[in-house]
C-alpha positions as CSV (number, residue, x, y, z in Angstrom):
1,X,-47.2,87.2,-10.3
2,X,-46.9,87.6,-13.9
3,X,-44.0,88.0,-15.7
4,X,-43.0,90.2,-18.5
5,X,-39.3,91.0,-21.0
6,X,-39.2,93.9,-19.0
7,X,-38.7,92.5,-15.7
8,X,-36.1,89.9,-17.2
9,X,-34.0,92.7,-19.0
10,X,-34.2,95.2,-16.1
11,X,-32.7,92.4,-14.2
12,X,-30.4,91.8,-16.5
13,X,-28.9,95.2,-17.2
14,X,-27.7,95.1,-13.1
15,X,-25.3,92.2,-14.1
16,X,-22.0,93.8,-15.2
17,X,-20.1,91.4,-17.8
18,X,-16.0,91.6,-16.6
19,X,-14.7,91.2,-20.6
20,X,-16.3,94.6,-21.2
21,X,-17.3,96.4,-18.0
22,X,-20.9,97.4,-19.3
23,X,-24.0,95.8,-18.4
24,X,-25.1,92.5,-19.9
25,X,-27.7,94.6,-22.1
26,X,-25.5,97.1,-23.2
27,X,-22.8,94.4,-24.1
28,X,-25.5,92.9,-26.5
29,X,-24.9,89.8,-24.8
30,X,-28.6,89.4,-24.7
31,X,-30.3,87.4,-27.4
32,X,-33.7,87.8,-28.1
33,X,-35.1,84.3,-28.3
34,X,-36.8,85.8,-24.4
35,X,-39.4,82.9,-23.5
36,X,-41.6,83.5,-21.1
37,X,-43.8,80.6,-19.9
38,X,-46.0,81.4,-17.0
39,X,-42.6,81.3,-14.0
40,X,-40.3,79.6,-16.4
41,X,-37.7,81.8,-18.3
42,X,-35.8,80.7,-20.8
43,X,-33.2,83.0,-22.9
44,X,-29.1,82.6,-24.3
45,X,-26.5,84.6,-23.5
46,X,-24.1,85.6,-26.4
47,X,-20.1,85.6,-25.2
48,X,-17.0,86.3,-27.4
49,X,-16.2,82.6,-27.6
50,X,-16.3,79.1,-25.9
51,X,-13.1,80.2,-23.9
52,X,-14.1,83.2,-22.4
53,X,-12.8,83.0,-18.9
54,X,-15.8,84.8,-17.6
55,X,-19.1,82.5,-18.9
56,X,-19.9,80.7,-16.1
57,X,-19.8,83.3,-13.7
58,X,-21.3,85.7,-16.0
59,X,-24.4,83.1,-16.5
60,X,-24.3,82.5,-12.4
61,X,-25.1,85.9,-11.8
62,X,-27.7,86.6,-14.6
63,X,-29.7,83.7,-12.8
64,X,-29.0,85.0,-9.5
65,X,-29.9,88.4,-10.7
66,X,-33.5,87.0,-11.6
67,X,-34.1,85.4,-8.6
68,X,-33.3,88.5,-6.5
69,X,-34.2,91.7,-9.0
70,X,-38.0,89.6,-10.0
71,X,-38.8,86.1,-7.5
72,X,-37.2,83.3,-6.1
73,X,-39.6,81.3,-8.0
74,X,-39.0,81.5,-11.4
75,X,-37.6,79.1,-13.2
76,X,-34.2,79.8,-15.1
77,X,-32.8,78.1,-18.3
78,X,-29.7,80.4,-19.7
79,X,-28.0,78.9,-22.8
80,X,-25.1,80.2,-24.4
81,X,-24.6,81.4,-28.0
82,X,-20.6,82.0,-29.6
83,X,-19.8,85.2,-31.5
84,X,-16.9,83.0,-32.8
85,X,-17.1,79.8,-33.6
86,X,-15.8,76.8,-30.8
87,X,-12.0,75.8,-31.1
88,X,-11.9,72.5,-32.9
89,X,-11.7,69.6,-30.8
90,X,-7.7,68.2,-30.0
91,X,-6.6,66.3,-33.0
92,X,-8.6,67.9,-35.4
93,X,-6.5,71.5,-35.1
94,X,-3.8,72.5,-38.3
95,X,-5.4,70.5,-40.6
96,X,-3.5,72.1,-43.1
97,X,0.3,71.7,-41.5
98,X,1.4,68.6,-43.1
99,X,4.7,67.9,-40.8
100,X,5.1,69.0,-36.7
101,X,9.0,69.1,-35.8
102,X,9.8,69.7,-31.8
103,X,13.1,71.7,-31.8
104,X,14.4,70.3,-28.0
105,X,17.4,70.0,-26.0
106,X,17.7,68.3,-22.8
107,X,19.5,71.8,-21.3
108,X,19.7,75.2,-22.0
109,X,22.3,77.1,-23.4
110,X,23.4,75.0,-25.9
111,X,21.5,77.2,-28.7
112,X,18.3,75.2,-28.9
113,X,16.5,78.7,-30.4
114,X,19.4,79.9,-32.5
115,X,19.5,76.2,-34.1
116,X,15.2,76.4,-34.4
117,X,15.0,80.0,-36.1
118,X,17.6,79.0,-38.6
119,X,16.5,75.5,-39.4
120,X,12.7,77.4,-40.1
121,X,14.4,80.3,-42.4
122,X,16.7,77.5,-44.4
123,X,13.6,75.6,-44.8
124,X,11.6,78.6,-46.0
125,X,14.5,79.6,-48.3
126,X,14.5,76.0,-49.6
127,X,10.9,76.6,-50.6
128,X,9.1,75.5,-48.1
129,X,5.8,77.0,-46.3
130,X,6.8,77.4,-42.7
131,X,5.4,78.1,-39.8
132,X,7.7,79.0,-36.0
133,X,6.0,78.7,-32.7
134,X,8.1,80.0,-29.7
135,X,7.1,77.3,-27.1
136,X,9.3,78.7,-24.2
137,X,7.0,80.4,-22.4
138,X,8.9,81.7,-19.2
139,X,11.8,82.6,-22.2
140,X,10.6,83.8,-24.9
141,X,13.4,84.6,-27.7
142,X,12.1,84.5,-31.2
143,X,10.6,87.9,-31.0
144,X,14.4,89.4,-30.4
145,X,16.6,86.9,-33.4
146,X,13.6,87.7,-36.0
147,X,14.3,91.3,-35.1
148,X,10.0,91.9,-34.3
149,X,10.1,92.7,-31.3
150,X,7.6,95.8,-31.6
151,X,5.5,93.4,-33.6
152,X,1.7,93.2,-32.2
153,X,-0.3,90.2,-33.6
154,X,-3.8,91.6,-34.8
155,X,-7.5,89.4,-35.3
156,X,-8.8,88.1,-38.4
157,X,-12.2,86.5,-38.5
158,X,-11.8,83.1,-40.5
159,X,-14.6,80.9,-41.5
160,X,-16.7,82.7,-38.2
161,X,-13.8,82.0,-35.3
162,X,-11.8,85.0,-34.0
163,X,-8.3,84.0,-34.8
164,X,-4.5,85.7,-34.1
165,X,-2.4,86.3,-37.2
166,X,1.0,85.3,-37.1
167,X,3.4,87.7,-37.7
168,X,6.2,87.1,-40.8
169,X,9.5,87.4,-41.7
170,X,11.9,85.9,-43.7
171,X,9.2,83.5,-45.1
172,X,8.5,82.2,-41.9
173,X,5.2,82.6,-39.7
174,X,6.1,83.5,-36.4
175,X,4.0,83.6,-32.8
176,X,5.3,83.7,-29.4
177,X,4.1,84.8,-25.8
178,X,6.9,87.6,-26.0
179,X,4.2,89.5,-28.5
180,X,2.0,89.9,-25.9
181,X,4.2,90.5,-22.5
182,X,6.4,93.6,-21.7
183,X,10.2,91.9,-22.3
184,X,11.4,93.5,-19.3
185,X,9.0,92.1,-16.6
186,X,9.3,88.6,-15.7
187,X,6.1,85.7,-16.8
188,X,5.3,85.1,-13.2
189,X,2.7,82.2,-14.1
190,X,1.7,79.0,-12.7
191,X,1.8,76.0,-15.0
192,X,-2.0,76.0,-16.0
193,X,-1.8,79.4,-17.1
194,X,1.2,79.0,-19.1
195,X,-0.1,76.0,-20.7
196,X,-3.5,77.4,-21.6
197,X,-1.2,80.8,-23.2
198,X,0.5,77.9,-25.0
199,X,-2.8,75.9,-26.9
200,X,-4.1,79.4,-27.5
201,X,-1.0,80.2,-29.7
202,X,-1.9,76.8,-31.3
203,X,-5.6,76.6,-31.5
204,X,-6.6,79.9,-31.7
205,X,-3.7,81.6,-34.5
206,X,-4.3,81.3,-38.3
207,X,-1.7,79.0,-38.9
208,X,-2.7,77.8,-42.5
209,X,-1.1,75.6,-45.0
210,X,2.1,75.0,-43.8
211,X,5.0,72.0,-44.8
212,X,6.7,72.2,-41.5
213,X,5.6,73.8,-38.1
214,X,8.7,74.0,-36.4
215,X,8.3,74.0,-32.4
216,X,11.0,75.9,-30.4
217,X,10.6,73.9,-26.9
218,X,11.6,74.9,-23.6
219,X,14.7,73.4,-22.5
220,X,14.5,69.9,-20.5
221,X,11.4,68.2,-19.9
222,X,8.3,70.5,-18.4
223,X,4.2,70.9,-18.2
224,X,4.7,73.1,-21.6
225,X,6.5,70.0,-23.4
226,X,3.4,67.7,-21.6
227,X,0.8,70.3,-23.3
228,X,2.2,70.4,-26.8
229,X,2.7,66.8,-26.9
230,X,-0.8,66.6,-25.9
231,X,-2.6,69.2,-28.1
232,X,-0.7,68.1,-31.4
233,X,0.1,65.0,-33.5
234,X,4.0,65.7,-33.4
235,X,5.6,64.2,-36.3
236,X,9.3,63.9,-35.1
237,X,11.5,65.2,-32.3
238,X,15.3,67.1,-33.1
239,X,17.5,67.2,-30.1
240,X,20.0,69.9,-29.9
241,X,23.2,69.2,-27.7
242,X,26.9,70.5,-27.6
243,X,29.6,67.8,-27.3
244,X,30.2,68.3,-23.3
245,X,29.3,65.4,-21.3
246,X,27.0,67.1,-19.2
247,X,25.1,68.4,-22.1
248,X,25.1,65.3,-23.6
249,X,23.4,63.2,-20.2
250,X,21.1,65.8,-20.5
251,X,20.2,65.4,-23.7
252,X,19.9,61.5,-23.2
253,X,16.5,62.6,-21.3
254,X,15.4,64.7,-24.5
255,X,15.4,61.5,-26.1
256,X,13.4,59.3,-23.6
257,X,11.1,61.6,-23.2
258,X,9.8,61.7,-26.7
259,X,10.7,57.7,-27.3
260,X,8.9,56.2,-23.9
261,X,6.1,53.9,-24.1
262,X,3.5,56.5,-23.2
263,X,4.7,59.1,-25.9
264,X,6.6,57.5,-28.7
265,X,7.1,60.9,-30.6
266,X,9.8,59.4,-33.5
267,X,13.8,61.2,-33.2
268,X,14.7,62.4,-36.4
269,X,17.9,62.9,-35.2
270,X,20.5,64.8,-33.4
271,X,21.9,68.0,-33.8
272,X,25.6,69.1,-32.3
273,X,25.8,72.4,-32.2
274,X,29.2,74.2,-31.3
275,X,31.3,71.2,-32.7
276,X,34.2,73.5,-32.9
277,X,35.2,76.7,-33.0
278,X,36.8,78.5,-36.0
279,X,38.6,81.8,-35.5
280,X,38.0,84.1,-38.6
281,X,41.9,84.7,-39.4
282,X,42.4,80.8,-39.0
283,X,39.6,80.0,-40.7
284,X,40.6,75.7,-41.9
285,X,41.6,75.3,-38.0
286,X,39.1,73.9,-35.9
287,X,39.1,74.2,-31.8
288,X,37.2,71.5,-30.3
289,X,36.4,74.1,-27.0
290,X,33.5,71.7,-25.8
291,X,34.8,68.5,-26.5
292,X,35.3,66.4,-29.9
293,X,32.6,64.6,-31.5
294,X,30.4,63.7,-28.6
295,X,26.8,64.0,-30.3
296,X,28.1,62.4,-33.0
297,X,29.3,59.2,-30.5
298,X,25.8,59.8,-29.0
299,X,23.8,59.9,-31.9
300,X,26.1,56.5,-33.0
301,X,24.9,54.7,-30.0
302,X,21.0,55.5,-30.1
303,X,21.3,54.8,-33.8
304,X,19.7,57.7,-35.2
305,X,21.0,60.1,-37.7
306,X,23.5,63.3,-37.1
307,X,21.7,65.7,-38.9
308,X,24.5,68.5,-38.5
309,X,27.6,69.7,-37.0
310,X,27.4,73.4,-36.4
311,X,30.3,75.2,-35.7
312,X,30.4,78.1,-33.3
313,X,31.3,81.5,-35.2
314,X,30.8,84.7,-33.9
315,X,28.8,85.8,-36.6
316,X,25.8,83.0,-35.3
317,X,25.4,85.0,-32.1
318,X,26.1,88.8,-33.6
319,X,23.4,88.0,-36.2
320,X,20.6,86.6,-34.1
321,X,21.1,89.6,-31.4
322,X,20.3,91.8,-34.7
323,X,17.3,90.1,-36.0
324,X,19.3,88.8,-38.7
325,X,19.5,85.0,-38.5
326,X,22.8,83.2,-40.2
327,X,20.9,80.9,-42.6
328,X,19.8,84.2,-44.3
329,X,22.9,84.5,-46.1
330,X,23.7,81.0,-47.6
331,X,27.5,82.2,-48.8
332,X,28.6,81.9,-45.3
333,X,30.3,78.7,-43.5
334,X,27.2,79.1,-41.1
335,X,24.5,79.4,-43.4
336,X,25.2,76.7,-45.9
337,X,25.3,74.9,-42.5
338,X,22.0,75.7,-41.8
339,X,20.7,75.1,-45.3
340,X,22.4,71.6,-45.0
341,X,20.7,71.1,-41.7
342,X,17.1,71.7,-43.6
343,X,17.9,69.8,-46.2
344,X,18.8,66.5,-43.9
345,X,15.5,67.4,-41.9
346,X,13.5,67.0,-45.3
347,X,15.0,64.0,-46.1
348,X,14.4,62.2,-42.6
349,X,10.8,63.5,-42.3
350,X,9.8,62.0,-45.4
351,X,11.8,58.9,-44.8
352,X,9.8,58.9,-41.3
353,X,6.4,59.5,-43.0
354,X,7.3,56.4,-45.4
355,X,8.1,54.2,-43.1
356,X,6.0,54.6,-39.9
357,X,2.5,55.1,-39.1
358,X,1.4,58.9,-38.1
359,X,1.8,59.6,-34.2
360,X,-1.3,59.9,-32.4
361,X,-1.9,62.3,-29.7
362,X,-0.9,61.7,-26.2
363,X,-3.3,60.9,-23.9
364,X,-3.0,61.8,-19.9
365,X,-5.3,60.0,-17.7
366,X,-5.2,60.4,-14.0
């Protein structure tokens, strides 16, 4: 039997390619280095990218397509080619973010988001380039307090690699899953898929040059916190906590989490959000609702710094419901709180950077 391009394409074009629904020939996904050498064929296949779900199932079938369409015998060798160029291997992504900061609290409901989308936006206003990743995959809130909910995240092509572009406001670069889900309908997803949504907001966004790239964690300790920790060089943890005791225990596992042997992610230090409450008409009182002081006792104890104490206002809640963060306006109790609480993150991260070696990448064996 003698073989020709012909039989090889024909072949070919009965292979449908999921990513676009054509054939692989009308997909252009074949290139045309074609070698034929008496039964051995030799040719690559061109996908999207590295990641495409559907490569090796797509090159299965182009082989078994061959071997039914033209002989048994011939000899396949399929290699594949990269419209975009490969993701850079883990610990060489961001090359241009200078500090990571993990925005955690051992709980939910204790304003972990509010406290992340406020520290970004005083940290922007302070001058800073800033970038905000909404980690919480199965809640996804940054889309709703930046008021950018409608926003859809578009491609740019940089340097070759297909790449998402954050969306921005307020000086801040934003990306979350809740761009790219309906907010009504529930992320049913196990935790490999939710962790693979997660690196591609990481790996595969144009980040840039940023000063801090602030990371709004899920609450308590999960496979999302396991994959961040393990994609990125994380420069220093914030725990967010109310005074309540059970907030507080909970929060105790933020800490170990980051600081155990296997991890040791520095704590930059606490944050106690709803320290008091301060009624508008009363506004030098202070009503200590959740208890008095308690992050401040805890932060005491694990010897690391209180970076704030931010008081719960009305206003804080009202503002982020309208896409309107408090730190925005800096003449309020809130937002020079906010502005404070950047400031004391600067100051610790470059006291950190001084004083202790770079962390390094966690690494998972089985």
């Amino acid at each position: 039997m003698t073989l020709y391009p012909k039989l090889i394409t024909d072949a070919l074009a009965t292979v449908t390619y999921a990513g676009t629904k054509k054939n692989l020939v009308e997909s252009g996904m074949v290139a045309d280095n074609l070698h034929i050498d008496g039964m051995k064929v030799s040719f690559s296949l061109i996908f999207p990218r590295d990641t495409d779900p559907f490569l090796k199932s797509t090159v299965k079938a182009a082989e078994a397509a061959i071997h039914y369409h033209v002989s048994k015998e011939v000899e396949v060798t399929i290699t594949t080619e990269f419209k975009s160029k490969p993701r850079p291997e883990v610990g060489k992504l961001l090359p241009q973010v200078k500090n990571v900061i993990a925005v955690s609290s051992g709980k939910g409901g204790v304003g972990k988001s509010t406290v992340a989308a406020n520290l970004a936006i005083a940290l922007a206003k302070l001058g800073y380039k800033v970038g905000l990743l909404d980690a919480d995959i199965f809640g996804p809130s940054v889309p709703k307090m930046f008021g950018v909910e409608d926003a859809r995240p578009y491609s740019v092509n940089v340097d070759g690699r297909d790449l998402i572009e954050p969306v921005e406001k307020y000086g801040v670069k934003l990306l979350s899953i809740g761009f790219f889900v309906n907010p009504d309908t529930a992320t049913l997803w196990r935790g490999a898929m939710a962790s693979g949504a997660l690196k591609q907001l990481v790996a595969d966004a144009d980040w840039g040059e940023l000063d801090y790239f602030i990371l709004d964690t899920p609450p308590g300790t999960s496979d999302i916190h396991l994959t961040l920790l393990q994609t990125l060089a994380i420069t220093g943890a914030v725990i967010v906590s109310t005074p309540q005791a059970v907030a507080l225990a909970d929060a105790r596992k933020g800490v170990d989490m980051y600081t155990n042997d296997k991890v040791n992610v520095p704590i930059l230090g606490l944050i106690e959000n709803m320290a008091w409450f301060t009624p508008a008409e009363l506004s030098e009182n202070k009503y200590y609702i959740f208890g008095k002081e308690g992050c401040k006792n805890l932060a005491k104890e694990l010897d690391v710094p209180l970076l704030a104490q931010i008081p719960v206002v009305q206003s804080i809640c009202e503002s982020g419901d309208k896409g309107k963060p408090a730190a925005l306006n800096t003449d309020t109790v809130t937002g020079t709180a906010f502005i404070n609480l950047a400031q004391a993150v600067v100051t610790v991260t470059n006291r950190r950077n001084r004083e202790r070696a770079a962390t390094k990448i966690v690494e998972v064996k089985s």
